[in-house]
Jmol script that loads the backbone (N, CA, C; Angstrom):
load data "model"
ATOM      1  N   UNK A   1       5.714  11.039  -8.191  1.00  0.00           N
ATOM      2  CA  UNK A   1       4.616  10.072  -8.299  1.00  0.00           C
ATOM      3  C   UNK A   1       3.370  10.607  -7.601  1.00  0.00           C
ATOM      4  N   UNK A   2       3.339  11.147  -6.271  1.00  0.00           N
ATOM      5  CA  UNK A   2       2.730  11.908  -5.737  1.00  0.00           C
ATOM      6  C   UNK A   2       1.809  13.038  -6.567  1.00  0.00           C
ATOM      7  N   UNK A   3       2.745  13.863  -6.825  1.00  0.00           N
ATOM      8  CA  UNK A   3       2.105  15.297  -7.305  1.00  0.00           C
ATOM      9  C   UNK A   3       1.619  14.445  -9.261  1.00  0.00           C
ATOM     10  N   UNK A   4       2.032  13.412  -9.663  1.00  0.00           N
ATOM     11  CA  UNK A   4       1.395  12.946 -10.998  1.00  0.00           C
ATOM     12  C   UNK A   4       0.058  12.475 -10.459  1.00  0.00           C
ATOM     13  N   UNK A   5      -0.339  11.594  -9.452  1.00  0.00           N
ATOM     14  CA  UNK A   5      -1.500  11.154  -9.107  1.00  0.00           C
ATOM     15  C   UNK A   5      -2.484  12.115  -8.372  1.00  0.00           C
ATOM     16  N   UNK A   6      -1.925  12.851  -7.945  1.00  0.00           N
ATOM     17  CA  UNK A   6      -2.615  14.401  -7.446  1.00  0.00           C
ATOM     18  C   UNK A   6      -3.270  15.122  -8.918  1.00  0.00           C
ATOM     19  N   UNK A   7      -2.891  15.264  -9.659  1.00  0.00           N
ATOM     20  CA  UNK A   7      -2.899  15.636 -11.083  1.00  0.00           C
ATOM     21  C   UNK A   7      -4.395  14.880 -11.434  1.00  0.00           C
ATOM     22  N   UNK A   8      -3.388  13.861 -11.567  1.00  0.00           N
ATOM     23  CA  UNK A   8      -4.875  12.952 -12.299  1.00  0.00           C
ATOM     24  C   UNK A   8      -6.368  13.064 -11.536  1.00  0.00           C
ATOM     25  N   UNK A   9      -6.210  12.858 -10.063  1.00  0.00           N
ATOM     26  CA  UNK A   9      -7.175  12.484  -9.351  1.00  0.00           C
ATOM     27  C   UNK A   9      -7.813  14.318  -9.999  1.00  0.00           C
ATOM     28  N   UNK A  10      -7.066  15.350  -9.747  1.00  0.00           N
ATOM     29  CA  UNK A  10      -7.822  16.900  -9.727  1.00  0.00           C
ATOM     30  C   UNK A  10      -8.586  16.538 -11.430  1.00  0.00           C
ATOM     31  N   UNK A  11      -7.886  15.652 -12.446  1.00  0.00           N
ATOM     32  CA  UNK A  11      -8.150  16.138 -14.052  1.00  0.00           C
ATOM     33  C   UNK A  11      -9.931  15.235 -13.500  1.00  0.00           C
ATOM     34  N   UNK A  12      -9.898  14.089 -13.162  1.00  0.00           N
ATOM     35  CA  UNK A  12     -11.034  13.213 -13.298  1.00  0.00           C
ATOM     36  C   UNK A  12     -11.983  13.974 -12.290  1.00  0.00           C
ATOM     37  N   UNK A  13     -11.843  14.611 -11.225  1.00  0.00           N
ATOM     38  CA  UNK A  13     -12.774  15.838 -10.720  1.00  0.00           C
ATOM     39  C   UNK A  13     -13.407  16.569 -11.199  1.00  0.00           C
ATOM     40  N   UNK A  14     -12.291  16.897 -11.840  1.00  0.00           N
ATOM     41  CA  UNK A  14     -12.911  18.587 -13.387  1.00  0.00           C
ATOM     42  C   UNK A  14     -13.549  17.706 -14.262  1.00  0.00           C
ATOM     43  N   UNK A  15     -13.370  16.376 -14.611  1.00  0.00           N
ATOM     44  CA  UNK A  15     -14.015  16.113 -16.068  1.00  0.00           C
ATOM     45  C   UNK A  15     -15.581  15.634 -15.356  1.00  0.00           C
ATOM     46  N   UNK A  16     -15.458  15.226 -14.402  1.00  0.00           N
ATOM     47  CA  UNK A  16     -16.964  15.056 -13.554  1.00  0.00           C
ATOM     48  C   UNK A  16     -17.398  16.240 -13.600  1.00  0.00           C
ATOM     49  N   UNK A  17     -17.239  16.850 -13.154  1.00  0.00           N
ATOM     50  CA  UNK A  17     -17.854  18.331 -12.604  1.00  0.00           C
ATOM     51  C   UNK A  17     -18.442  18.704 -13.970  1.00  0.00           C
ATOM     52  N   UNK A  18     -17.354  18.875 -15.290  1.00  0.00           N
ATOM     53  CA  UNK A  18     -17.547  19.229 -16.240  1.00  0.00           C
ATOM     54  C   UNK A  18     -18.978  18.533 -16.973  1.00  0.00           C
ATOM     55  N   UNK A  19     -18.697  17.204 -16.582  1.00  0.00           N
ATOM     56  CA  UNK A  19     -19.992  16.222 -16.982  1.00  0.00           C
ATOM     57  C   UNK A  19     -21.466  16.719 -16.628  1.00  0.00           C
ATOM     58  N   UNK A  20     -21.264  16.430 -15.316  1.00  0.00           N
ATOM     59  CA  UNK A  20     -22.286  17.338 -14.059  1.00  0.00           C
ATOM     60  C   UNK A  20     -22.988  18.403 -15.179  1.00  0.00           C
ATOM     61  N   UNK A  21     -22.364  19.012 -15.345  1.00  0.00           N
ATOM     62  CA  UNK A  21     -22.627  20.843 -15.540  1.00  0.00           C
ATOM     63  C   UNK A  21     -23.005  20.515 -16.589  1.00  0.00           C
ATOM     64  N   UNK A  22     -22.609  19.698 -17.832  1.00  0.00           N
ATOM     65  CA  UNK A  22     -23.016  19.491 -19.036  1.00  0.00           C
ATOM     66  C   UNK A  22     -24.823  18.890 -19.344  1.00  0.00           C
ATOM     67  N   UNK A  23     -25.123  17.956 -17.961  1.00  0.00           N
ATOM     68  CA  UNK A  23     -26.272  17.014 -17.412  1.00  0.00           C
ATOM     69  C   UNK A  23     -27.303  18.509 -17.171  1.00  0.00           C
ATOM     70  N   UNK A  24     -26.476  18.736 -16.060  1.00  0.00           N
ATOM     71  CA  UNK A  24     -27.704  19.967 -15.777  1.00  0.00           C
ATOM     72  C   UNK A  24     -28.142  20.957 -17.341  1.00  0.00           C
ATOM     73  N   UNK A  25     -27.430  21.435 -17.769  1.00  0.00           N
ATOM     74  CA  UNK A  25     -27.541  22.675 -18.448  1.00  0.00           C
ATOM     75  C   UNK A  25     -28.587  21.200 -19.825  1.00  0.00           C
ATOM     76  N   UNK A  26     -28.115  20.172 -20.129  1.00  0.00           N
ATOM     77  CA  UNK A  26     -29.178  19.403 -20.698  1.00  0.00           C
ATOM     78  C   UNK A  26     -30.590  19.133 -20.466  1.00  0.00           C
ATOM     79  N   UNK A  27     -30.659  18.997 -18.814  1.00  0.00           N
ATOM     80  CA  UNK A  27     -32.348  19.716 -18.059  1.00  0.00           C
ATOM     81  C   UNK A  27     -32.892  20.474 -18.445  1.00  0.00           C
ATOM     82  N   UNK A  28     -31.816  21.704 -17.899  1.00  0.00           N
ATOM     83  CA  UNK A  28     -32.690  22.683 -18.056  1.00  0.00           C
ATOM     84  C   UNK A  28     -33.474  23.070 -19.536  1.00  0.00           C
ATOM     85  N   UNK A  29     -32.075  22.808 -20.766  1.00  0.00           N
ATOM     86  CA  UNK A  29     -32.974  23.116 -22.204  1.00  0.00           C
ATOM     87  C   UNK A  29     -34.373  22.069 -22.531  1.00  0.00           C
ATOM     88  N   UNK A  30     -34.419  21.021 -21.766  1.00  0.00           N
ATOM     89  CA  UNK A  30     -34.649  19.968 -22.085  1.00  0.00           C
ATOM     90  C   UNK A  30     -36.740  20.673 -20.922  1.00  0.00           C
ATOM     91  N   UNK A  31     -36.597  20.936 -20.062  1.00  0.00           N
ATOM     92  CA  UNK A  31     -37.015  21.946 -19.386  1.00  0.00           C
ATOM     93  C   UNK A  31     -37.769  22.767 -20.362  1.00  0.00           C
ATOM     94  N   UNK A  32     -36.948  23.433 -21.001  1.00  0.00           N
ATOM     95  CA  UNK A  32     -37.500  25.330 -21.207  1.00  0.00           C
ATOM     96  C   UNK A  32     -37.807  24.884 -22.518  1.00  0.00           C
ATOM     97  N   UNK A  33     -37.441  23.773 -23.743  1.00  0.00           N
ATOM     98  CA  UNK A  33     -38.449  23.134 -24.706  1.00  0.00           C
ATOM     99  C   UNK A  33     -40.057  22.496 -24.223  1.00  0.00           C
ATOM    100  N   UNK A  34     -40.166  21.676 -22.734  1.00  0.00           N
ATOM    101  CA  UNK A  34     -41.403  20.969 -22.637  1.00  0.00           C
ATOM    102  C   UNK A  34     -42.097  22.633 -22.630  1.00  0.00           C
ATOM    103  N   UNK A  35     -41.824  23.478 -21.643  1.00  0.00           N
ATOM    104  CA  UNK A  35     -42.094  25.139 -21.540  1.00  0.00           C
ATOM    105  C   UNK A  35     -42.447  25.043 -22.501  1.00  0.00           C
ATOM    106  N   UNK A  36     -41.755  25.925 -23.485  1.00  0.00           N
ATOM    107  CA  UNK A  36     -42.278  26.272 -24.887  1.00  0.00           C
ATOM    108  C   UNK A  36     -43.335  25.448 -25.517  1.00  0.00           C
ATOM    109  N   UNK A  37     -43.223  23.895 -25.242  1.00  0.00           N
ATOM    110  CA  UNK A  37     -43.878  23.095 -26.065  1.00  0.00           C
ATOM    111  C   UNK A  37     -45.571  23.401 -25.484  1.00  0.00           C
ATOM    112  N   UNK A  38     -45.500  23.354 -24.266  1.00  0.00           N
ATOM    113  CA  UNK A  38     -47.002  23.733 -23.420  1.00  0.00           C
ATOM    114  C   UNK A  38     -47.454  24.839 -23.852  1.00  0.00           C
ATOM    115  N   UNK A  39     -46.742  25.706 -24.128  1.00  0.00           N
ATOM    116  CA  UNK A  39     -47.257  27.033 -24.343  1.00  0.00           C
ATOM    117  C   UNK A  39     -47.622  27.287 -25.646  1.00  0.00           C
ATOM    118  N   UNK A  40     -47.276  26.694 -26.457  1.00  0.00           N
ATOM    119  CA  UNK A  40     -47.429  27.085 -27.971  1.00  0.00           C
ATOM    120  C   UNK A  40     -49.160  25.919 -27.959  1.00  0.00           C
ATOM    121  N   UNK A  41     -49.141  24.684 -27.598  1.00  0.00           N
ATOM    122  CA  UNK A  41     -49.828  23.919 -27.329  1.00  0.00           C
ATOM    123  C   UNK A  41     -51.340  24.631 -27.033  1.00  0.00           C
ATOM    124  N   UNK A  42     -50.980  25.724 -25.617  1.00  0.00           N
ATOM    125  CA  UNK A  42     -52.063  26.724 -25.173  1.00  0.00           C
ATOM    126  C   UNK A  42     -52.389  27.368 -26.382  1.00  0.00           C
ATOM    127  N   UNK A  43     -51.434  28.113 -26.483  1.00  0.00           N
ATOM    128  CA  UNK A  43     -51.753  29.375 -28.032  1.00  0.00           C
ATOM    129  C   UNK A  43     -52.910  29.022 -28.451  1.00  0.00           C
ATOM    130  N   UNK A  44     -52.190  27.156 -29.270  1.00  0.00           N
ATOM    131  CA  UNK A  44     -53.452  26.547 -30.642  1.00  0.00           C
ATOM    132  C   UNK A  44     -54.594  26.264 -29.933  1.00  0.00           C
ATOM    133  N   UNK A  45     -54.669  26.002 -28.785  1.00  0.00           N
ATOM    134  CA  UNK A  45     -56.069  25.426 -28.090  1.00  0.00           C
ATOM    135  C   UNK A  45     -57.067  26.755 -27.799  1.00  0.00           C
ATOM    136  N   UNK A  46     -56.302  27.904 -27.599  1.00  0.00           N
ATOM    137  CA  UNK A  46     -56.695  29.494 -27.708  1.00  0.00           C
ATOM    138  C   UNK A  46     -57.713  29.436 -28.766  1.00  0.00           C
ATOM    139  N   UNK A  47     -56.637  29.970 -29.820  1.00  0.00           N
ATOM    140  CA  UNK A  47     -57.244  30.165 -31.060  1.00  0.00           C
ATOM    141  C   UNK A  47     -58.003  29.605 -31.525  1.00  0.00           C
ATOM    142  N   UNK A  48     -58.257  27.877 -31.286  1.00  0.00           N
ATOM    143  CA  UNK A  48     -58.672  26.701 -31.840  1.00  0.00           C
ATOM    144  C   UNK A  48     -60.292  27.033 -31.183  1.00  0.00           C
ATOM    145  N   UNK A  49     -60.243  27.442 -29.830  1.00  0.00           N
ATOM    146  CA  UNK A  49     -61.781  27.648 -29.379  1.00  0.00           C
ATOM    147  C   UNK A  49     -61.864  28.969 -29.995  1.00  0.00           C
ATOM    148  N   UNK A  50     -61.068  30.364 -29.673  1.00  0.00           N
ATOM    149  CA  UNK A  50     -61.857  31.193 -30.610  1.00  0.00           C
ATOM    150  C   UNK A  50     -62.592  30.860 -32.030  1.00  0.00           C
ATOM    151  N   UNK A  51     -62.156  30.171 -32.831  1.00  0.00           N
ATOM    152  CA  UNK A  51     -62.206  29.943 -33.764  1.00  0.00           C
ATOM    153  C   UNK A  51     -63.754  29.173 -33.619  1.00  0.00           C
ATOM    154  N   UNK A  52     -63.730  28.160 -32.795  1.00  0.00           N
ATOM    155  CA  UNK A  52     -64.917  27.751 -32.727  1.00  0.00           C
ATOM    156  C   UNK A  52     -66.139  27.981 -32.435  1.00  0.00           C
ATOM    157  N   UNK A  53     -65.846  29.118 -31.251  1.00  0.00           N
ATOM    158  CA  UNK A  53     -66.945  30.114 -31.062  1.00  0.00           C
ATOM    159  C   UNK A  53     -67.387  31.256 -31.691  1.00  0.00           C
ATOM    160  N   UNK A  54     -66.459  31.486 -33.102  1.00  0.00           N
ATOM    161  CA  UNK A  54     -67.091  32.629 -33.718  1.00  0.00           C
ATOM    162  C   UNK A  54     -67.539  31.562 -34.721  1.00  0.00           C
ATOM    163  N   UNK A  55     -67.605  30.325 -34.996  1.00  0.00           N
ATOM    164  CA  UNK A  55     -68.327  29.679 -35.861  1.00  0.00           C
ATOM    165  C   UNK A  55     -69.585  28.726 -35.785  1.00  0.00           C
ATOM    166  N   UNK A  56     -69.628  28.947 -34.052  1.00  0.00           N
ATOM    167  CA  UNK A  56     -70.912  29.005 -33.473  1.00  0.00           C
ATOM    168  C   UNK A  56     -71.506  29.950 -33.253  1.00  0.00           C
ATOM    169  N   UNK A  57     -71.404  31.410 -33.529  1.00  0.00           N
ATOM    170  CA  UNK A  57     -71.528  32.193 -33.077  1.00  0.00           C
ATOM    171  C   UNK A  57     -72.100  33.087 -34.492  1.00  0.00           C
ATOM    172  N   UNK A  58     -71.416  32.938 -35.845  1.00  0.00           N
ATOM    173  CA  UNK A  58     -71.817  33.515 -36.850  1.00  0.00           C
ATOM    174  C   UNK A  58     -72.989  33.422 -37.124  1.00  0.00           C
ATOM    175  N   UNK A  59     -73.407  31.411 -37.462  1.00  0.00           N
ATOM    176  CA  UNK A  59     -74.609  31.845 -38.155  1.00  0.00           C
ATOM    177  C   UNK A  59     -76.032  32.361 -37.019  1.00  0.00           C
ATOM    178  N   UNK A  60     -75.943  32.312 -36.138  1.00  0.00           N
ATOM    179  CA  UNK A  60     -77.061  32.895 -35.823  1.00  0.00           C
ATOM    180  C   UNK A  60     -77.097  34.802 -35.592  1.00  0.00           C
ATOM    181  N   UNK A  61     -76.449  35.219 -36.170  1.00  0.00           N
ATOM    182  CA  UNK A  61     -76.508  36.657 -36.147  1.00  0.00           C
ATOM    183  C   UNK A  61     -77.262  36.973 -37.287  1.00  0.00           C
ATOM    184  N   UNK A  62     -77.223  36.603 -38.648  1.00  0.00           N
ATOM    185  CA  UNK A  62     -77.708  36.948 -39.524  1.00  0.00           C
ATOM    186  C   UNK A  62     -79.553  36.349 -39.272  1.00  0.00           C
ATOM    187  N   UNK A  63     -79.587  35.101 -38.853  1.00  0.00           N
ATOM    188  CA  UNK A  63     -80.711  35.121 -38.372  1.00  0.00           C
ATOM    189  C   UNK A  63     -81.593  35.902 -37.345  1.00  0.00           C
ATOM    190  N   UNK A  64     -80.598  36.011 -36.252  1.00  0.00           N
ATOM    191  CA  UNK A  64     -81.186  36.657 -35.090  1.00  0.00           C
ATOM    192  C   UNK A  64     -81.605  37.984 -35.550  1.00  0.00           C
ATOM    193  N   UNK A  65     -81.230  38.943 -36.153  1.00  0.00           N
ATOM    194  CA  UNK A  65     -81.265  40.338 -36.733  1.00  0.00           C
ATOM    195  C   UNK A  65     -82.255  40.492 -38.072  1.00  0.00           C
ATOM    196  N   UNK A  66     -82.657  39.049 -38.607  1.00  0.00           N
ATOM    197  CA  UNK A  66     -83.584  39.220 -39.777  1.00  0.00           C
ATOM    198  C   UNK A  66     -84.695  38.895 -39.286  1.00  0.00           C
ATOM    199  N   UNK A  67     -85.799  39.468 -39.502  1.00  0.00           N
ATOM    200  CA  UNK A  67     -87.611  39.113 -39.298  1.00  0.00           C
ATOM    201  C   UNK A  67     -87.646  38.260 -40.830  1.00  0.00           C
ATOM    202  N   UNK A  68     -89.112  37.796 -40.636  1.00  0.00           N
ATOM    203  CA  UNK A  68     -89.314  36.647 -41.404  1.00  0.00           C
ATOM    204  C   UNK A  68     -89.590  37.170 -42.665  1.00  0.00           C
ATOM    205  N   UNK A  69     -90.235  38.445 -43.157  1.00  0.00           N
ATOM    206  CA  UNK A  69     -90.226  38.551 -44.377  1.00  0.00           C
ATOM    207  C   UNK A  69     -89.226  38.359 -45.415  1.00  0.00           C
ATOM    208  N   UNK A  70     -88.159  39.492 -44.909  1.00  0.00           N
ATOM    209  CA  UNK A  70     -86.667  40.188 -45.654  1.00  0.00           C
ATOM    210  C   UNK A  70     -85.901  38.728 -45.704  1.00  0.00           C
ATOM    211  N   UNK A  71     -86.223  37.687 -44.887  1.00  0.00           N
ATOM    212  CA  UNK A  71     -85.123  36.544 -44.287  1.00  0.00           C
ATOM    213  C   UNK A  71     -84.323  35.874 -45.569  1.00  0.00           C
ATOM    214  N   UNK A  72     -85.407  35.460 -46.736  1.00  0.00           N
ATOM    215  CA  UNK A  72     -84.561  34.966 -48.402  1.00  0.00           C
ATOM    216  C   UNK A  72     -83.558  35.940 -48.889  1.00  0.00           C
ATOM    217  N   UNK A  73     -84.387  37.617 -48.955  1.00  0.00           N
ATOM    218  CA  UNK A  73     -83.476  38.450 -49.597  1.00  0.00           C
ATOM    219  C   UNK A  73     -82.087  38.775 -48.340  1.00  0.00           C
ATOM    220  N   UNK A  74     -82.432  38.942 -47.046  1.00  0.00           N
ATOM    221  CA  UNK A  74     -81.459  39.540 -46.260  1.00  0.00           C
ATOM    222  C   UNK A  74     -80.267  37.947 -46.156  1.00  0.00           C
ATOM    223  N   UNK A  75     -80.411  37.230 -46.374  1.00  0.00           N
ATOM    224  CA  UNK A  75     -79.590  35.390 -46.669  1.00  0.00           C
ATOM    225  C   UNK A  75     -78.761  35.877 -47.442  1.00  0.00           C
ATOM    226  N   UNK A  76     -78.989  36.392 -48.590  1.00  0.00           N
ATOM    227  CA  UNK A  76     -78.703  36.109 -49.853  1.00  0.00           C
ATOM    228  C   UNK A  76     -77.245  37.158 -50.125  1.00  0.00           C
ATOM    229  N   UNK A  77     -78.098  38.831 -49.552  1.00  0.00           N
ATOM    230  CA  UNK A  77     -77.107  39.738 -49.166  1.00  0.00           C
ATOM    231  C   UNK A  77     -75.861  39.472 -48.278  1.00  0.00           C
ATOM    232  N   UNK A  78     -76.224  39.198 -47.202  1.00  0.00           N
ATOM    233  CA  UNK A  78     -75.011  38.441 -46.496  1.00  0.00           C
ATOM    234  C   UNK A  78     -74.009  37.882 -46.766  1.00  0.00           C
ATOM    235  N   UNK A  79     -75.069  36.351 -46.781  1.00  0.00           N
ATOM    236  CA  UNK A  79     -73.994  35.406 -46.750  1.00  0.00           C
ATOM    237  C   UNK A  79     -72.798  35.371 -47.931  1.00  0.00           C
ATOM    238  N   UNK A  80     -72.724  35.527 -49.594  1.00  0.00           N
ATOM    239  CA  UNK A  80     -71.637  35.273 -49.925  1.00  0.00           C
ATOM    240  C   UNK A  80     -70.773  36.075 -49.962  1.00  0.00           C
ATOM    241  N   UNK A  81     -70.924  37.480 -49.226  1.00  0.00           N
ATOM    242  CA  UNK A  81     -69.397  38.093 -49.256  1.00  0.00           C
ATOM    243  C   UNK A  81     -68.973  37.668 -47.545  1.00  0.00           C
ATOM    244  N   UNK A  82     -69.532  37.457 -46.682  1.00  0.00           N
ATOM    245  CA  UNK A  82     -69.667  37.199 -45.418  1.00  0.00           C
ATOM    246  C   UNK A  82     -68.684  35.593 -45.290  1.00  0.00           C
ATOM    247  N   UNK A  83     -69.207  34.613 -46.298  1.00  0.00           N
ATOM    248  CA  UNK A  83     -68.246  33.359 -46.347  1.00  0.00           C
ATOM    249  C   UNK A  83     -67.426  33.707 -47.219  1.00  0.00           C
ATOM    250  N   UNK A  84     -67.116  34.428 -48.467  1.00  0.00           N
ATOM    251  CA  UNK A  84     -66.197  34.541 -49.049  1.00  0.00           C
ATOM    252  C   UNK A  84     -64.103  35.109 -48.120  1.00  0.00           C
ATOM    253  N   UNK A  85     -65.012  36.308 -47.444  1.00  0.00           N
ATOM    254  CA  UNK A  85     -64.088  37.058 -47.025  1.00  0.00           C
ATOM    255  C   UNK A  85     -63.831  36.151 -45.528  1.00  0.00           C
ATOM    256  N   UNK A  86     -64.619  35.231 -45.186  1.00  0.00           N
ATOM    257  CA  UNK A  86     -64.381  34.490 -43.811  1.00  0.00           C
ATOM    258  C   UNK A  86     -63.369  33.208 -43.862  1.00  0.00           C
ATOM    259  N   UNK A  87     -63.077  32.762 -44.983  1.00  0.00           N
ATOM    260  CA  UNK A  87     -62.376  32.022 -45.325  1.00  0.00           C
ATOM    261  C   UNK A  87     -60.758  32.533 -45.248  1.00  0.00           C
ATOM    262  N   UNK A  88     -60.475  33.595 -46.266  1.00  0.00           N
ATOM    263  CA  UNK A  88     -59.486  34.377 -46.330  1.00  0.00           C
ATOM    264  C   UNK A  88     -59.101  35.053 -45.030  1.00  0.00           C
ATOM    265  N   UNK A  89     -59.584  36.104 -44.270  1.00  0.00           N
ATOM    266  CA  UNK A  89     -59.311  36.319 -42.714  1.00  0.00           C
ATOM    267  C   UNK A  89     -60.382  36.793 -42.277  1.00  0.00           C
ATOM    268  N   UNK A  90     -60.155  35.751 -41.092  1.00  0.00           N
ATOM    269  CA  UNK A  90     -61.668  35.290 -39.894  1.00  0.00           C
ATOM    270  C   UNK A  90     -61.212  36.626 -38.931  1.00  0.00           C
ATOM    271  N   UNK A  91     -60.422  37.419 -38.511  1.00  0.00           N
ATOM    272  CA  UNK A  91     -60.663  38.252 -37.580  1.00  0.00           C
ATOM    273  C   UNK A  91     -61.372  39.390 -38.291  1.00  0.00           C
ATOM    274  N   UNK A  92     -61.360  40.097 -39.842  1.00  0.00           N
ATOM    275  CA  UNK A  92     -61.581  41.012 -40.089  1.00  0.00           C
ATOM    276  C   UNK A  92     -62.922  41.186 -40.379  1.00  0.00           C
ATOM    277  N   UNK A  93     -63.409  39.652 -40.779  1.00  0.00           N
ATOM    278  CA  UNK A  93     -64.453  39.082 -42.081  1.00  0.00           C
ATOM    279  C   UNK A  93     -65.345  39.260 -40.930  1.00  0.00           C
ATOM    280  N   UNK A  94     -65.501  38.328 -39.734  1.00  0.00           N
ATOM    281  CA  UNK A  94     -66.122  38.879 -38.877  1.00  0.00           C
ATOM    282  C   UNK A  94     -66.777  40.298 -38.468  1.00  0.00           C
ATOM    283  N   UNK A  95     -65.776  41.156 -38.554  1.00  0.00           N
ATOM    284  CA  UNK A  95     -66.451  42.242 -37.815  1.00  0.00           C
ATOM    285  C   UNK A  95     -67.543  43.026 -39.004  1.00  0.00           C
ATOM    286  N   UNK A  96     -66.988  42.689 -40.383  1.00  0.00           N
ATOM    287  CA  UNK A  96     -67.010  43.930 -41.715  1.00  0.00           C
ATOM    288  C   UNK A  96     -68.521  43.064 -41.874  1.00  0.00           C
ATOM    289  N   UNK A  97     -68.583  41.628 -42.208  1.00  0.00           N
ATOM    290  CA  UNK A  97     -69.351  40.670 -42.042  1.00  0.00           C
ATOM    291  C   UNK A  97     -71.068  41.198 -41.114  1.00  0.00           C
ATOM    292  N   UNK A  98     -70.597  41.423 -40.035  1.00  0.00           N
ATOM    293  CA  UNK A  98     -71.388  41.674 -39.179  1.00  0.00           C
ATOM    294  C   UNK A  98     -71.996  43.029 -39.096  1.00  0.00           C
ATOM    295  N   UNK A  99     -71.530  43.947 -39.401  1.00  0.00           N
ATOM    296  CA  UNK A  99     -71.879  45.398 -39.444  1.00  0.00           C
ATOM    297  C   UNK A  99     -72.383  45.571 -40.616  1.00  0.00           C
ATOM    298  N   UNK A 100     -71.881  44.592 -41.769  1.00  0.00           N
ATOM    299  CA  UNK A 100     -72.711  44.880 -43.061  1.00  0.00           C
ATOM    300  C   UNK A 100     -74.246  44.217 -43.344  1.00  0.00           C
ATOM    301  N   UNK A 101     -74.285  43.359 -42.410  1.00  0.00           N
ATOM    302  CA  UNK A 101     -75.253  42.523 -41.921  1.00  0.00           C
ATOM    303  C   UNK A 101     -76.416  43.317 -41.874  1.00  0.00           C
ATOM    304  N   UNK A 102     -76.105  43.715 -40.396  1.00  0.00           N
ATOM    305  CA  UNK A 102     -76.803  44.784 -39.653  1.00  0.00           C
ATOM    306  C   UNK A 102     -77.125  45.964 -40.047  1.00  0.00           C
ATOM    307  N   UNK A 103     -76.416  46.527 -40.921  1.00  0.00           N
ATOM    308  CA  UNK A 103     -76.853  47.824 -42.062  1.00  0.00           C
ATOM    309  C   UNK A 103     -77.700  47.263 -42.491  1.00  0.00           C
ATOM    310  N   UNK A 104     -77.599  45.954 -43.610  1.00  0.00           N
ATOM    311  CA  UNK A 104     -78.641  45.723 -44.795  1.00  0.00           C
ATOM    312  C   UNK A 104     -79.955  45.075 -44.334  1.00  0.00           C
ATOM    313  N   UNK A 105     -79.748  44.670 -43.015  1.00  0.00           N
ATOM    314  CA  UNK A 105     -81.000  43.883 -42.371  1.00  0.00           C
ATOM    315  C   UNK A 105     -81.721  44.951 -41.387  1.00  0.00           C
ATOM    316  N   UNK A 106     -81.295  45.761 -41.181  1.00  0.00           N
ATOM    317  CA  UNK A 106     -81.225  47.171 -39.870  1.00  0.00           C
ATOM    318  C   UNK A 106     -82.389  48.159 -40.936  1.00  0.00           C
ATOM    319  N   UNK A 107     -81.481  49.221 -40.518  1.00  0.00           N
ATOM    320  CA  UNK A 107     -82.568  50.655 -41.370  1.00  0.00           C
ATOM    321  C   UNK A 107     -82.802  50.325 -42.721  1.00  0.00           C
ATOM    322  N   UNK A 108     -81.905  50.290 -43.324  1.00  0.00           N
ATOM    323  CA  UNK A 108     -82.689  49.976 -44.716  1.00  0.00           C
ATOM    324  C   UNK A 108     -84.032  49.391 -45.280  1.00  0.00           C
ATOM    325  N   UNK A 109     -83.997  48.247 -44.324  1.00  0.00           N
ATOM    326  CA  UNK A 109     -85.297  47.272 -44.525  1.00  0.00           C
ATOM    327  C   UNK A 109     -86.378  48.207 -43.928  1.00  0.00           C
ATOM    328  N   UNK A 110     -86.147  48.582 -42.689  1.00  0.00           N
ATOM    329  CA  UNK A 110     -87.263  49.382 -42.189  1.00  0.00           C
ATOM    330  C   UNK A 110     -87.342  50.890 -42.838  1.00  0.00           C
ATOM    331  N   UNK A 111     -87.156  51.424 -43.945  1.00  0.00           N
ATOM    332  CA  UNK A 111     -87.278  52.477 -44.327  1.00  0.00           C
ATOM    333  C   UNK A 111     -87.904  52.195 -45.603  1.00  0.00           C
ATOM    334  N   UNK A 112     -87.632  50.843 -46.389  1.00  0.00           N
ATOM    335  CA  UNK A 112     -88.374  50.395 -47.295  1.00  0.00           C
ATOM    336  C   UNK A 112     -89.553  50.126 -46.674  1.00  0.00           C
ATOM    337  N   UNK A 113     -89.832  49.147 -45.775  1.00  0.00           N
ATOM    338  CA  UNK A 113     -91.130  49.159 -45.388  1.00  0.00           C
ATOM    339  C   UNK A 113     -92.026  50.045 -44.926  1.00  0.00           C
TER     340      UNK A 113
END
end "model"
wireframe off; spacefill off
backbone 0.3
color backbone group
């Protein structure tokens, strides 16, 4: 009777313990999801301002770099491959965007004139 209630009392120990351990290790995933969740959260808020500052940031380049004559024709050059390709991908469209800018608004204009 002894060593049966010895038994039991050790099984309901282990199934606590077991519980226990089951609680914690539920934290912690419970834990390392809010983690992940913050962080991915950061990522979009990242990107979300890059994003916003190269779209504050675009249109005044094509202005800033054109004088007032060229300004209708150098618009015109630009802008629709500049929004075309900015739609499709903003990291590349940007740069190709901008350098093609600056070519067609740059020497060219001043070598015609």
């Amino acid at each position: 009777a002894a060593a049966e209630e010895r038994r039991l009392r050790l099984e309901r120990v282990a199934a606590r313990e077991h519980r226990r351990a089951i609680a914690e290790a539920n934290e912690r995933s419970r834990e390392q999801r809010a983690l992940q969740r913050a962080v991915q959260e950061q990522m979009r808020a990242a990107v979300e301002a890059q994003r916003r500052q190269r779209r504050l940031s675009q249109p005044r380049r094509p202005s800033a770099g054109s004088t007032a004559p060229p300004n209708a024709a150098g618009q015109s050059m630009s802008s629709p491959p500049g929004g075309a390709s900015a739609t499709t991908h903003p990291l590349s469209a940007a740069h190709s965007s901008q350098s093609s800018t600056q070519s067609s608004l740059g020497r060219p204009m001043l070598e015609v004139t």
